[in-house]
CHARMM-style PDB file with segment names, atoms N, HN, CA, C and O in Angstrom:
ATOM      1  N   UNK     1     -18.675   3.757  19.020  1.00  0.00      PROA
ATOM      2  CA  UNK     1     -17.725   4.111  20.062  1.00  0.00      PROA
ATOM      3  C   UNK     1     -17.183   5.504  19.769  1.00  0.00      PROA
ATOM      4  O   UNK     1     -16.761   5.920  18.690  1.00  0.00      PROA
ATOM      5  N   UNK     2     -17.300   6.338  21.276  1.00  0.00      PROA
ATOM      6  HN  UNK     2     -17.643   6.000  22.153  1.00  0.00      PROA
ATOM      7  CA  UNK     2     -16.937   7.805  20.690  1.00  0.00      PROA
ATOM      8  C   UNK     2     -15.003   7.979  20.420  1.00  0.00      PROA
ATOM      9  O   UNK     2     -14.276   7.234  21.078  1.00  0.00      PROA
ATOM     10  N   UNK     3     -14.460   8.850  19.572  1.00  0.00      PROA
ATOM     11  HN  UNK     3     -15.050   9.455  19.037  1.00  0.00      PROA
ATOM     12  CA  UNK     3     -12.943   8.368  19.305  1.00  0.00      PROA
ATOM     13  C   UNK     3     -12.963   9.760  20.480  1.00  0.00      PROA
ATOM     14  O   UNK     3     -13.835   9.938  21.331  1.00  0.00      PROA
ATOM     15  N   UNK     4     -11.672  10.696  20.221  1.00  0.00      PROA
ATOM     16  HN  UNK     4     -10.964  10.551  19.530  1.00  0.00      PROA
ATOM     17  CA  UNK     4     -11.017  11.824  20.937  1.00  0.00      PROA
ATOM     18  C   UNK     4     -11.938  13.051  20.744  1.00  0.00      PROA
ATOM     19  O   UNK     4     -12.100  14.075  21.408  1.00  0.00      PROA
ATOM     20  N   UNK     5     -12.331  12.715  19.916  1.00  0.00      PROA
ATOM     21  HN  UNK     5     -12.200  11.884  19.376  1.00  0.00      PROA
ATOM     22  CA  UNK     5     -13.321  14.649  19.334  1.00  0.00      PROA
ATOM     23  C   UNK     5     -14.612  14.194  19.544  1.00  0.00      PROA
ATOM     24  O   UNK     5     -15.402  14.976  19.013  1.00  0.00      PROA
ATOM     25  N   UNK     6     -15.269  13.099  20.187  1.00  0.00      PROA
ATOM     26  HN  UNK     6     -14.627  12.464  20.618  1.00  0.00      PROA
ATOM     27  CA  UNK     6     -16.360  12.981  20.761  1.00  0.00      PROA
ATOM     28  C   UNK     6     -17.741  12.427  19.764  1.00  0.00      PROA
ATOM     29  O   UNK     6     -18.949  12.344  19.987  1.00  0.00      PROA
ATOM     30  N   UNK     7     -16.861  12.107  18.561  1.00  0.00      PROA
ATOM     31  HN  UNK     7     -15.880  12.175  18.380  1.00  0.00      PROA
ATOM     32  CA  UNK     7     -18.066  11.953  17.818  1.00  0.00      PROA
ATOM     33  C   UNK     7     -18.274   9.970  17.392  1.00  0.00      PROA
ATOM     34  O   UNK     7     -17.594   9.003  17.736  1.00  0.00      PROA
ATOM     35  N   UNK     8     -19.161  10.053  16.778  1.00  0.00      PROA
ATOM     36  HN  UNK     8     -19.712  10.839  16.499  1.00  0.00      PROA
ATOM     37  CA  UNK     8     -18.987   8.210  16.598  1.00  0.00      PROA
ATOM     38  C   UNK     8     -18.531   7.812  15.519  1.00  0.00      PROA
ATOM     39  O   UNK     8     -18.842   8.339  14.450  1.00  0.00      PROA
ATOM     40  N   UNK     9     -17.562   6.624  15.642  1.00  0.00      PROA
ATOM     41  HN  UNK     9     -17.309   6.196  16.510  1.00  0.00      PROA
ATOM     42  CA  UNK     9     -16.802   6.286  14.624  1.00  0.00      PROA
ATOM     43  C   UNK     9     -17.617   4.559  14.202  1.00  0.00      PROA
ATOM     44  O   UNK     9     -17.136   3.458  14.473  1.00  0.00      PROA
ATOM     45  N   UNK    10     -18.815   4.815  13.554  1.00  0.00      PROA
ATOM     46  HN  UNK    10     -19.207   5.709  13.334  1.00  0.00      PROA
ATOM     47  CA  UNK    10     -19.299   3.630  13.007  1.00  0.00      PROA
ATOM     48  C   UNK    10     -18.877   2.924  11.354  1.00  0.00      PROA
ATOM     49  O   UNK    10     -19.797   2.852  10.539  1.00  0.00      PROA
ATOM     50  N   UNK    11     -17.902   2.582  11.070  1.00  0.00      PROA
ATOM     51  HN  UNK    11     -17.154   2.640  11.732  1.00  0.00      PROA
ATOM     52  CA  UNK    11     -17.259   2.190   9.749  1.00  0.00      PROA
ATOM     53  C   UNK    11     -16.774   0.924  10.124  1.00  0.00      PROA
ATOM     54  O   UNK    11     -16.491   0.635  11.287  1.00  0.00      PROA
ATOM     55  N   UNK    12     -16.655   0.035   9.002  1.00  0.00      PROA
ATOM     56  HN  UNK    12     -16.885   0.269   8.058  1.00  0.00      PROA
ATOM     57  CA  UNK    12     -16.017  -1.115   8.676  1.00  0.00      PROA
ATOM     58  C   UNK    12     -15.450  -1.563   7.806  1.00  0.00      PROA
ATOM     59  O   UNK    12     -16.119  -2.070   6.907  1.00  0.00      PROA
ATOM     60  N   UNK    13     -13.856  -1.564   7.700  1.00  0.00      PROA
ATOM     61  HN  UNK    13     -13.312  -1.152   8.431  1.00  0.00      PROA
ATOM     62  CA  UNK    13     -13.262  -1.822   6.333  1.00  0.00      PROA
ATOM     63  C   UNK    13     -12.995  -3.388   6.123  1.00  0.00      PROA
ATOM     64  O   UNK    13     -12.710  -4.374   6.803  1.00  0.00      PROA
ATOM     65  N   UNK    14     -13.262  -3.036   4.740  1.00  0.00      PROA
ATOM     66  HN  UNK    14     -13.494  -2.235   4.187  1.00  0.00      PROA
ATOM     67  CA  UNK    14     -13.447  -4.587   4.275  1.00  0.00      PROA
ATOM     68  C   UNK    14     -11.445  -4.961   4.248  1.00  0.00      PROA
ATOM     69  O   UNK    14     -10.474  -4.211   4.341  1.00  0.00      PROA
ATOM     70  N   UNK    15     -11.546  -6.050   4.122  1.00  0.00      PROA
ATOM     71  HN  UNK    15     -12.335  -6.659   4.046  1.00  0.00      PROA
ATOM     72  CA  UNK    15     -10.023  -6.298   4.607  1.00  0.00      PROA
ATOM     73  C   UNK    15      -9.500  -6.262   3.221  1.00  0.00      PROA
ATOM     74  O   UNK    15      -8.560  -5.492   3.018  1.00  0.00      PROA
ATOM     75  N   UNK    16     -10.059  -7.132   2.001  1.00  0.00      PROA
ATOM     76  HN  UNK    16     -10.822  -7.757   2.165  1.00  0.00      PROA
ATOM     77  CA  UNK    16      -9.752  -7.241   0.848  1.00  0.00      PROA
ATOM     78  C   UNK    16      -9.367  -5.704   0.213  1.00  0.00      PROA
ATOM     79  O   UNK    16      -8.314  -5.492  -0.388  1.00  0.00      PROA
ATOM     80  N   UNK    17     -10.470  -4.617   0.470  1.00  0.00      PROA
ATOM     81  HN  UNK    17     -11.325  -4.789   0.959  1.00  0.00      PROA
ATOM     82  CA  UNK    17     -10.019  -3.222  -0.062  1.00  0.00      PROA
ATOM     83  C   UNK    17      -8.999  -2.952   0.534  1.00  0.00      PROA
ATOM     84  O   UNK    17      -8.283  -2.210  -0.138  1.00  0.00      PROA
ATOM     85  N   UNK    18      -8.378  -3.344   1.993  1.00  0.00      PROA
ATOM     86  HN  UNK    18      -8.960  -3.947   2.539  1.00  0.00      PROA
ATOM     87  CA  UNK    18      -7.507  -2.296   2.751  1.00  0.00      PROA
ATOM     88  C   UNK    18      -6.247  -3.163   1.734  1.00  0.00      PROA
ATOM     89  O   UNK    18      -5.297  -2.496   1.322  1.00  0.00      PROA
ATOM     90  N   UNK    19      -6.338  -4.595   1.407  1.00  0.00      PROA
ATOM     91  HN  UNK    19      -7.110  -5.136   1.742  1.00  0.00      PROA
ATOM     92  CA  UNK    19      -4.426  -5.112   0.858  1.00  0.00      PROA
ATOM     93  C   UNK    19      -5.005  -4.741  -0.924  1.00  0.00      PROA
ATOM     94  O   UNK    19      -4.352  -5.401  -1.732  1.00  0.00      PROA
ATOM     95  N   UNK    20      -5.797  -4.067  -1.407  1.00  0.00      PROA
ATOM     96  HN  UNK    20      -6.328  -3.531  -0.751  1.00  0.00      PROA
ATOM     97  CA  UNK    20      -5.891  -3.517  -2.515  1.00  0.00      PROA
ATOM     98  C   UNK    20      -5.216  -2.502  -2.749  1.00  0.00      PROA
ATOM     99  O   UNK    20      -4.486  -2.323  -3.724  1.00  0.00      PROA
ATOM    100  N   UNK    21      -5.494  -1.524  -1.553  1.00  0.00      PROA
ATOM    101  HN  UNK    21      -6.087  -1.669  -0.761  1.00  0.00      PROA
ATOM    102  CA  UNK    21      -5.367   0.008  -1.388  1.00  0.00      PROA
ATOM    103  C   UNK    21      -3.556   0.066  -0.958  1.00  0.00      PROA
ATOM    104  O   UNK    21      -2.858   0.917  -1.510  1.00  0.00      PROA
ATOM    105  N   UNK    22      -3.058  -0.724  -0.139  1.00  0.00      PROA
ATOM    106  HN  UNK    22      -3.625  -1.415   0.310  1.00  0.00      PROA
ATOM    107  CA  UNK    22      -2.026  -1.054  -0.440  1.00  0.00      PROA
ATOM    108  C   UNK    22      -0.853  -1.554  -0.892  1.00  0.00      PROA
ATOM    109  O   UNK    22       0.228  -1.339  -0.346  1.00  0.00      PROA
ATOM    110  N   UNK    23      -1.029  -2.287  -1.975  1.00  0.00      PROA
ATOM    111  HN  UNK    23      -1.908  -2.462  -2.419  1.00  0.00      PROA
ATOM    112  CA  UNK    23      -0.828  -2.818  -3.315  1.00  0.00      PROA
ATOM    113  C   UNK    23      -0.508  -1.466  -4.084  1.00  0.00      PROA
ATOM    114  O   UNK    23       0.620  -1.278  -4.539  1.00  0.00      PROA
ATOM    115  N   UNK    24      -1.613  -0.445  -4.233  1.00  0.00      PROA
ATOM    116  HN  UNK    24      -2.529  -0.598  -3.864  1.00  0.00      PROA
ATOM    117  CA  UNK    24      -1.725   0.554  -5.462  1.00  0.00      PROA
ATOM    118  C   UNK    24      -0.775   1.338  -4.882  1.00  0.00      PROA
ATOM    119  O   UNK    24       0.058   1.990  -5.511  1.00  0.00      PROA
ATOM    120  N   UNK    25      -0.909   1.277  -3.344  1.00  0.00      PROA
ATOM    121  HN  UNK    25      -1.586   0.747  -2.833  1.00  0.00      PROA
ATOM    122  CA  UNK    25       0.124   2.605  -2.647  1.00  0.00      PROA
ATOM    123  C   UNK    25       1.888   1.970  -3.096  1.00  0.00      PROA
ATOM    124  O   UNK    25       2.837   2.618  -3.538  1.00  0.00      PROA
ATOM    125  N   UNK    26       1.831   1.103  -2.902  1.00  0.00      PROA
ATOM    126  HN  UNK    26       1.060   0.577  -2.543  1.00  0.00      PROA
ATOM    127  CA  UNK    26       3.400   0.170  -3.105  1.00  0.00      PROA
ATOM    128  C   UNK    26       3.627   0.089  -4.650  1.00  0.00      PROA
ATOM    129  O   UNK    26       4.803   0.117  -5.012  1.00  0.00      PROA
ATOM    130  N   UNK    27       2.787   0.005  -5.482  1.00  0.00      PROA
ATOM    131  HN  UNK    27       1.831  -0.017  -5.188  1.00  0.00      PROA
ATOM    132  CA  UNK    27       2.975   0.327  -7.065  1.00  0.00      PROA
ATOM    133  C   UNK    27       3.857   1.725  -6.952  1.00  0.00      PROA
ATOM    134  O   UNK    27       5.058   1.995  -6.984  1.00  0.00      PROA
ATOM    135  N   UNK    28       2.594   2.489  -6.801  1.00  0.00      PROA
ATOM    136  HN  UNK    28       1.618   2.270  -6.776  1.00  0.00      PROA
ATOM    137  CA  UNK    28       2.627   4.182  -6.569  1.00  0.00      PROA
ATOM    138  C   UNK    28       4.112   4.559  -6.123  1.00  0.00      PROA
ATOM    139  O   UNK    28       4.707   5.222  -6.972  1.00  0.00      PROA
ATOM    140  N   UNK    29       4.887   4.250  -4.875  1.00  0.00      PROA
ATOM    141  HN  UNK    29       4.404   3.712  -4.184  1.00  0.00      PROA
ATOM    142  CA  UNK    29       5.828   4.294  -4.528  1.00  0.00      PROA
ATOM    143  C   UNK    29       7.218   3.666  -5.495  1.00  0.00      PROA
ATOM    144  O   UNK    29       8.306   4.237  -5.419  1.00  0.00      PROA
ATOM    145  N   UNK    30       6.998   2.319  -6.476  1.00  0.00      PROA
ATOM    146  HN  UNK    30       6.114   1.855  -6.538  1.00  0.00      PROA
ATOM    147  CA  UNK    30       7.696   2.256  -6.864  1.00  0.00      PROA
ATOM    148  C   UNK    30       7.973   3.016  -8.025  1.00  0.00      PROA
ATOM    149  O   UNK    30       9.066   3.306  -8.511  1.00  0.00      PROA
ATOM    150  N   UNK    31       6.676   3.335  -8.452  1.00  0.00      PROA
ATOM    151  HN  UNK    31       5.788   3.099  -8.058  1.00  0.00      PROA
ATOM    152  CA  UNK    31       7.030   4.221  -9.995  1.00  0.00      PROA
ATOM    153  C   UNK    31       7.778   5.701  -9.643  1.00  0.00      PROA
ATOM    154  O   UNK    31       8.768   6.197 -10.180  1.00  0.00      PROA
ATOM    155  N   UNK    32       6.935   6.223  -8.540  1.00  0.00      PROA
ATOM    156  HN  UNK    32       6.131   5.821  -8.103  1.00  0.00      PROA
ATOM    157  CA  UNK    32       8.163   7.703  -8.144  1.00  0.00      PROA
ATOM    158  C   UNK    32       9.419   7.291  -8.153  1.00  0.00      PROA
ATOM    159  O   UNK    32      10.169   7.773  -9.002  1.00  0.00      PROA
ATOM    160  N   UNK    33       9.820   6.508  -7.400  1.00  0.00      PROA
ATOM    161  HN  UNK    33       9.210   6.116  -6.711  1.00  0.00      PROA
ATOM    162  CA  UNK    33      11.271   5.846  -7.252  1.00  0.00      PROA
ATOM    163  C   UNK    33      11.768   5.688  -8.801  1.00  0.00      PROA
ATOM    164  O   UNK    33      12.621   6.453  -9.251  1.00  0.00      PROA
ATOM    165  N   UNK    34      11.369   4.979  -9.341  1.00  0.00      PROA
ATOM    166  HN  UNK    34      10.677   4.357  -8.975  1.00  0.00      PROA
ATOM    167  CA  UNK    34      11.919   4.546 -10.665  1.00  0.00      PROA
ATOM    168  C   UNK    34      11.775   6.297 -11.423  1.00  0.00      PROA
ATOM    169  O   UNK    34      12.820   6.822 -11.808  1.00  0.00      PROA
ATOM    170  N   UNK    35      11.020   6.730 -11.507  1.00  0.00      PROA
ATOM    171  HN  UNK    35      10.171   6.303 -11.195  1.00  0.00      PROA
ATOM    172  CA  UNK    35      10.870   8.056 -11.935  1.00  0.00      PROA
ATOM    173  C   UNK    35      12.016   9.392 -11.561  1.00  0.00      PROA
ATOM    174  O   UNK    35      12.479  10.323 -12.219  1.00  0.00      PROA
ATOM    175  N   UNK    36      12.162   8.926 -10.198  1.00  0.00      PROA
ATOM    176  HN  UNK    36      11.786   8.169  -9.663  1.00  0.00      PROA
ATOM    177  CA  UNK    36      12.742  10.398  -9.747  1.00  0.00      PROA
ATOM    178  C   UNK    36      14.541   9.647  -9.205  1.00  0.00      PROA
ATOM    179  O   UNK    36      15.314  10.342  -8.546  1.00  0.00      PROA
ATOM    180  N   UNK    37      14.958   7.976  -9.706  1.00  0.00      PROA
ATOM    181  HN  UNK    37      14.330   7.412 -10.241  1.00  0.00      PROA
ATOM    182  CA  UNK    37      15.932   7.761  -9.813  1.00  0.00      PROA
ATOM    183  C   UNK    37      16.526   7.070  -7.969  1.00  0.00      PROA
ATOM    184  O   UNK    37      17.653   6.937  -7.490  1.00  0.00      PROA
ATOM    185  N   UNK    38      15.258   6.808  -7.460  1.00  0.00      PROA
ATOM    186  HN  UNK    38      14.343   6.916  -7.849  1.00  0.00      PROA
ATOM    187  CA  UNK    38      16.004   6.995  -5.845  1.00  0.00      PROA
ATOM    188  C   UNK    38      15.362   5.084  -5.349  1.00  0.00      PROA
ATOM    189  O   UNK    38      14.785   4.210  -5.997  1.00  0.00      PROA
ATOM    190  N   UNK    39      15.667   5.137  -4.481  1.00  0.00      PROA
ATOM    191  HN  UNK    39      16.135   5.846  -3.954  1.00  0.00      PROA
ATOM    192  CA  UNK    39      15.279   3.328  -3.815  1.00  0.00      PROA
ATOM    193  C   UNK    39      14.158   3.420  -3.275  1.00  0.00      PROA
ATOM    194  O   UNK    39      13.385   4.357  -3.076  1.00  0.00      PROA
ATOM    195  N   UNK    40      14.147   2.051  -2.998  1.00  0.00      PROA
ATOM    196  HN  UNK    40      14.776   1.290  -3.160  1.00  0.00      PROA
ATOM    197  CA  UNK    40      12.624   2.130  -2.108  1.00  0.00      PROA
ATOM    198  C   UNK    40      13.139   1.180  -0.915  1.00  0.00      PROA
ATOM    199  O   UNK    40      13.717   0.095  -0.961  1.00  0.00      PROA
ATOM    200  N   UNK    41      12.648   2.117   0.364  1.00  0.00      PROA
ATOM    201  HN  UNK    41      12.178   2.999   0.401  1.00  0.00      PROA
ATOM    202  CA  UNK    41      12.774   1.347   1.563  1.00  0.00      PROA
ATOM    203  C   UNK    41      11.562   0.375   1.872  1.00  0.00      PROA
ATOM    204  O   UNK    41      10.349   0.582   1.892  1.00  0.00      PROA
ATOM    205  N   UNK    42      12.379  -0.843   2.124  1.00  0.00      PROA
ATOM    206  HN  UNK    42      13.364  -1.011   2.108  1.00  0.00      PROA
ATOM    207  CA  UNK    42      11.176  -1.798   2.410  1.00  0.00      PROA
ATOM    208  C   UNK    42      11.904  -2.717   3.510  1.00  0.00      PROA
ATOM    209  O   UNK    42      13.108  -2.603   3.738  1.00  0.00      PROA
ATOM    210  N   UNK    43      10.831  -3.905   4.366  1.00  0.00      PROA
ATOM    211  HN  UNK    43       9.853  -3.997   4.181  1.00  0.00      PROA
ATOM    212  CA  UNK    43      11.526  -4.309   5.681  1.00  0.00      PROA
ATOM    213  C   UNK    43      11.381  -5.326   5.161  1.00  0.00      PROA
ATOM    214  O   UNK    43      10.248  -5.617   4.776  1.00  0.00      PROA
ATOM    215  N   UNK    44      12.839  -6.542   4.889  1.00  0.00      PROA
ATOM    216  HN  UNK    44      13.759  -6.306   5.202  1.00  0.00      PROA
ATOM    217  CA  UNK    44      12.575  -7.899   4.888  1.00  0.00      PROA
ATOM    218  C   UNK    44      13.376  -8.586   6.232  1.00  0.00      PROA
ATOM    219  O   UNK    44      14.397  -8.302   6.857  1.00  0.00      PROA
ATOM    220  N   UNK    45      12.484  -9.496   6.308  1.00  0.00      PROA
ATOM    221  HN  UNK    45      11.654  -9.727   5.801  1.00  0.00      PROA
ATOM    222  CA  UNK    45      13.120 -11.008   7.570  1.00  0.00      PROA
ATOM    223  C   UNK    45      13.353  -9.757   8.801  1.00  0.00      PROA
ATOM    224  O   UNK    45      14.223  -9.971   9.645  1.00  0.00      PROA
ATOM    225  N   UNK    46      12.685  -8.680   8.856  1.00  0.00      PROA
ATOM    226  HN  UNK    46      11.978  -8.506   8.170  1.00  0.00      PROA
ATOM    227  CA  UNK    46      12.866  -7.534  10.029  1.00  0.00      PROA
ATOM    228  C   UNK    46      13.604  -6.384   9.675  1.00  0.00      PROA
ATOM    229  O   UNK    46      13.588  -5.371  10.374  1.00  0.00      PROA
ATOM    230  N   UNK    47      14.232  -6.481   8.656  1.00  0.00      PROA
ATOM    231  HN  UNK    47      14.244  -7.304   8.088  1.00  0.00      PROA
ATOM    232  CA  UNK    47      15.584  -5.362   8.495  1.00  0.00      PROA
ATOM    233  C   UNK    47      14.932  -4.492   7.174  1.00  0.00      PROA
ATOM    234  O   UNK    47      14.231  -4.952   6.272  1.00  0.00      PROA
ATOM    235  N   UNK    48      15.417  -3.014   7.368  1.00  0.00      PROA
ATOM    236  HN  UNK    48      15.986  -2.640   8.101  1.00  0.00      PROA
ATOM    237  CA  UNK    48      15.381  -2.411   6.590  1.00  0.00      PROA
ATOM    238  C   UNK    48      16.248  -2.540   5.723  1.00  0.00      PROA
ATOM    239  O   UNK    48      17.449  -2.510   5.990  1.00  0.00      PROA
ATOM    240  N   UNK    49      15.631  -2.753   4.185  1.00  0.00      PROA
ATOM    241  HN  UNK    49      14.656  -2.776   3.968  1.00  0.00      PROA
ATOM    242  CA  UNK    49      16.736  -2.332   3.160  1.00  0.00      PROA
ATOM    243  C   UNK    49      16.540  -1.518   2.085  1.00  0.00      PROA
ATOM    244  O   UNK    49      15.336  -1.283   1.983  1.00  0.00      PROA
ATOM    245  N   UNK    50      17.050  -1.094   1.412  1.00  0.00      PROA
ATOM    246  HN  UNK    50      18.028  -1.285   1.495  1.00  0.00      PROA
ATOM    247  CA  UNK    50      16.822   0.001   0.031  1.00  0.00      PROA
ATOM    248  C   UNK    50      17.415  -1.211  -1.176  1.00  0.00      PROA
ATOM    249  O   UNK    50      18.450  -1.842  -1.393  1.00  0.00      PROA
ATOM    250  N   UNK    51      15.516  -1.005  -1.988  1.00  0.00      PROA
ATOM    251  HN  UNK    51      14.676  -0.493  -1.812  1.00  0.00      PROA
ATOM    252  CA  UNK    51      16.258  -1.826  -3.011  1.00  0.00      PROA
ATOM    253  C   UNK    51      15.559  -0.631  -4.601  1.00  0.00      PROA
ATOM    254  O   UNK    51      14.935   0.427  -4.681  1.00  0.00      PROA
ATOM    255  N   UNK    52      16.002  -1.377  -5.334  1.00  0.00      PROA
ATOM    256  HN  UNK    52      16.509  -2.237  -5.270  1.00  0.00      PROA
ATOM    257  CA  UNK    52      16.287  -0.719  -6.660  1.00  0.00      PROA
ATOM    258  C   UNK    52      14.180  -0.542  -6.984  1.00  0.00      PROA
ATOM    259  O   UNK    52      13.481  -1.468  -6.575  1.00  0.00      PROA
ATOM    260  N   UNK    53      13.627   0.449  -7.566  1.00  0.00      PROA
ATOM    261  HN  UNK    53      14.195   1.201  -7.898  1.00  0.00      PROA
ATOM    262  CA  UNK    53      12.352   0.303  -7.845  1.00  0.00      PROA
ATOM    263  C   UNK    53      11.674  -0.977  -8.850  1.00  0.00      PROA
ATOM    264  O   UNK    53      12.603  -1.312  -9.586  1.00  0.00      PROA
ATOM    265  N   UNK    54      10.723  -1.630  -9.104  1.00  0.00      PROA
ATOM    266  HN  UNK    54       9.968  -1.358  -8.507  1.00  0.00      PROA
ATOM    267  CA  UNK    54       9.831  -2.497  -9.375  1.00  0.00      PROA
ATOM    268  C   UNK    54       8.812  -2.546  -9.850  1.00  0.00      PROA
ATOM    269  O   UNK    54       8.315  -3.661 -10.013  1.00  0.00      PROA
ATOM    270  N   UNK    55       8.081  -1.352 -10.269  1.00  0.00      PROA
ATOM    271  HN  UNK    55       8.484  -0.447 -10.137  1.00  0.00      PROA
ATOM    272  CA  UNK    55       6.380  -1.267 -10.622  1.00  0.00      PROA
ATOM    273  C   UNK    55       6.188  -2.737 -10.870  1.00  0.00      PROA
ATOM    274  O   UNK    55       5.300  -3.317 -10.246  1.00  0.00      PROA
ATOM    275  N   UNK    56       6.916  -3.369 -11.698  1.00  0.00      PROA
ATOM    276  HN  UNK    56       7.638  -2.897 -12.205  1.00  0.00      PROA
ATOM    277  CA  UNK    56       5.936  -4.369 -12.632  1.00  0.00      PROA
ATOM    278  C   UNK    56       6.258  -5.822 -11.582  1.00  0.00      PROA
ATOM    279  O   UNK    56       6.024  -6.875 -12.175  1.00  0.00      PROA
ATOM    280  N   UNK    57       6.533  -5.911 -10.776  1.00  0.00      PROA
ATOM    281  HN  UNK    57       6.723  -5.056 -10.295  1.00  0.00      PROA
ATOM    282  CA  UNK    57       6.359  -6.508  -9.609  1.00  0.00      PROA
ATOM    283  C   UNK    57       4.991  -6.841  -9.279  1.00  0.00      PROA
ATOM    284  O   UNK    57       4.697  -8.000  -8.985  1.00  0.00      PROA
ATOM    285  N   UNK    58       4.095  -5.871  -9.306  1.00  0.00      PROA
ATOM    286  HN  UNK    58       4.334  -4.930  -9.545  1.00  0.00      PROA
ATOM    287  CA  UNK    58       2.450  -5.305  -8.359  1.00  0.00      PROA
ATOM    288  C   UNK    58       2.188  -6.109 -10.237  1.00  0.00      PROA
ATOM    289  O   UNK    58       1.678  -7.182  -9.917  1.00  0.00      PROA
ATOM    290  N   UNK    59       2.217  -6.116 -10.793  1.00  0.00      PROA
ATOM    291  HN  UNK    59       2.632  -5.244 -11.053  1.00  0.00      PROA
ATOM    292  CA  UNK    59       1.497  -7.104 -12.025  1.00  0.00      PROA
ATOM    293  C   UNK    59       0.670  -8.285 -12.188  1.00  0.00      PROA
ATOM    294  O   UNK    59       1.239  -9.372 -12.084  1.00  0.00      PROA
ATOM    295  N   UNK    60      -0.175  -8.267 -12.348  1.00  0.00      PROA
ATOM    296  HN  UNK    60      -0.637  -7.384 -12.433  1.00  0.00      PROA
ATOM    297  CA  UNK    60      -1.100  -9.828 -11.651  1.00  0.00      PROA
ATOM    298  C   UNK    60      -1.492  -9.632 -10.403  1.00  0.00      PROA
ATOM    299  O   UNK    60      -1.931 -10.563  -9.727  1.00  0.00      PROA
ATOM    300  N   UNK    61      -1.403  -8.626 -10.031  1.00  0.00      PROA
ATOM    301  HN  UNK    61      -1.046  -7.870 -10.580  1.00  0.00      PROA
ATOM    302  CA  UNK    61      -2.158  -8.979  -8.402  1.00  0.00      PROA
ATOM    303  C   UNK    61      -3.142  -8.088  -8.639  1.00  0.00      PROA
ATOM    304  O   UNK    61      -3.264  -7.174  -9.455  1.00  0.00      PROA
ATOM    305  N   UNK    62      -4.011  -8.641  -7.538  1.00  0.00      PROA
ATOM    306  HN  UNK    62      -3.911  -9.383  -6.875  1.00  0.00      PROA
ATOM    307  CA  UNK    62      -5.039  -7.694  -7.544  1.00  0.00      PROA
ATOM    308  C   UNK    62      -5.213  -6.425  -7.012  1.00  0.00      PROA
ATOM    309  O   UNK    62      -4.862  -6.326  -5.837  1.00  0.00      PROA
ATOM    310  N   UNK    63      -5.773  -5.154  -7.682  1.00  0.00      PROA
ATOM    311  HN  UNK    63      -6.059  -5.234  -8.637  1.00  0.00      PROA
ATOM    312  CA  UNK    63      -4.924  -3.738  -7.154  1.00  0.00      PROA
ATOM    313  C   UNK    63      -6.012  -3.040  -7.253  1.00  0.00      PROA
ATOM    314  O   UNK    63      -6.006  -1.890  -6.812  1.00  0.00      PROA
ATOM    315  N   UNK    64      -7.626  -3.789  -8.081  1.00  0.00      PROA
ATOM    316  HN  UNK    64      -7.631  -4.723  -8.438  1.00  0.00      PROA
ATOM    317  CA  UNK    64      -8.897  -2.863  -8.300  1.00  0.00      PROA
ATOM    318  C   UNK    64      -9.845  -2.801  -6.835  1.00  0.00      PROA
ATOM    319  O   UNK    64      -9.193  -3.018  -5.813  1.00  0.00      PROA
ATOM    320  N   UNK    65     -10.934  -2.597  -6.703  1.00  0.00      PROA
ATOM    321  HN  UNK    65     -11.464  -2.421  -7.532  1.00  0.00      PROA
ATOM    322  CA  UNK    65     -11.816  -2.866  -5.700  1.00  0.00      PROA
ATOM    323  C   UNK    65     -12.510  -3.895  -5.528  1.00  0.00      PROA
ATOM    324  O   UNK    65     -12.208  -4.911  -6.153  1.00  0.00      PROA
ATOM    325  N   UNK    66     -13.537  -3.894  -4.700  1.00  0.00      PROA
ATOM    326  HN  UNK    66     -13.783  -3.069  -4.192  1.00  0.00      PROA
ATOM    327  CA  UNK    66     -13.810  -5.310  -4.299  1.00  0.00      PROA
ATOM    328  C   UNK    66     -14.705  -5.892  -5.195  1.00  0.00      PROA
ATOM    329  O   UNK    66     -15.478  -5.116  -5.756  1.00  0.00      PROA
ATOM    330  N   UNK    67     -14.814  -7.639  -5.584  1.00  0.00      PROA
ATOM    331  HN  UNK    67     -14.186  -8.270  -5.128  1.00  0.00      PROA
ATOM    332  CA  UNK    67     -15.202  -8.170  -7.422  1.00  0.00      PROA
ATOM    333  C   UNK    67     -16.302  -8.294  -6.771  1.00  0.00      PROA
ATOM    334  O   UNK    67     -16.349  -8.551  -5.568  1.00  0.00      PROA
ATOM    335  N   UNK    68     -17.869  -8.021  -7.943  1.00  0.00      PROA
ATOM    336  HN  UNK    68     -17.830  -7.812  -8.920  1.00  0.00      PROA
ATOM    337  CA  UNK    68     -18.439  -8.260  -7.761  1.00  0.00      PROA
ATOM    338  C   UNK    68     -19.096  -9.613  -8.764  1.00  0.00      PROA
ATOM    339  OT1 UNK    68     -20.179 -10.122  -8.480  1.00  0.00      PROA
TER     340      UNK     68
END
């Protein structure tokens, strides 16, 4: 299917890489936070709140690529 610039967009992401890739991004985010002293905005039950950083939260989950 052609996107806006006319060219073809034939790709398929695996679903497992995309909650990997965001896992590492939500690590990633908490360690700056914890690093540079500031919160992390996140949405619970709908509402935004700022809570204190977490890296070791993302611990045990799975955060590599897809197992072979």
């Amino acid at each position: 299917m052609p996107d806006d610039m006319g060219t073809r967009v034939d790709t398929w992401v695996d679903p497992d890489e995309v909650m990997a890739a965001l896992l590492r991004a939500a690590r990633r985010a908490h360690e700056i936070a914890r690093d540079t002293g500031t919160k992390v905005v996140v949405v619970v039950d709908g509402k935004t709140v700022k809570m204190d950083p977490n890296p070791e939260m993302f611990d045990g989950l799975e955060t590599g690529g897809p197992s072979s």
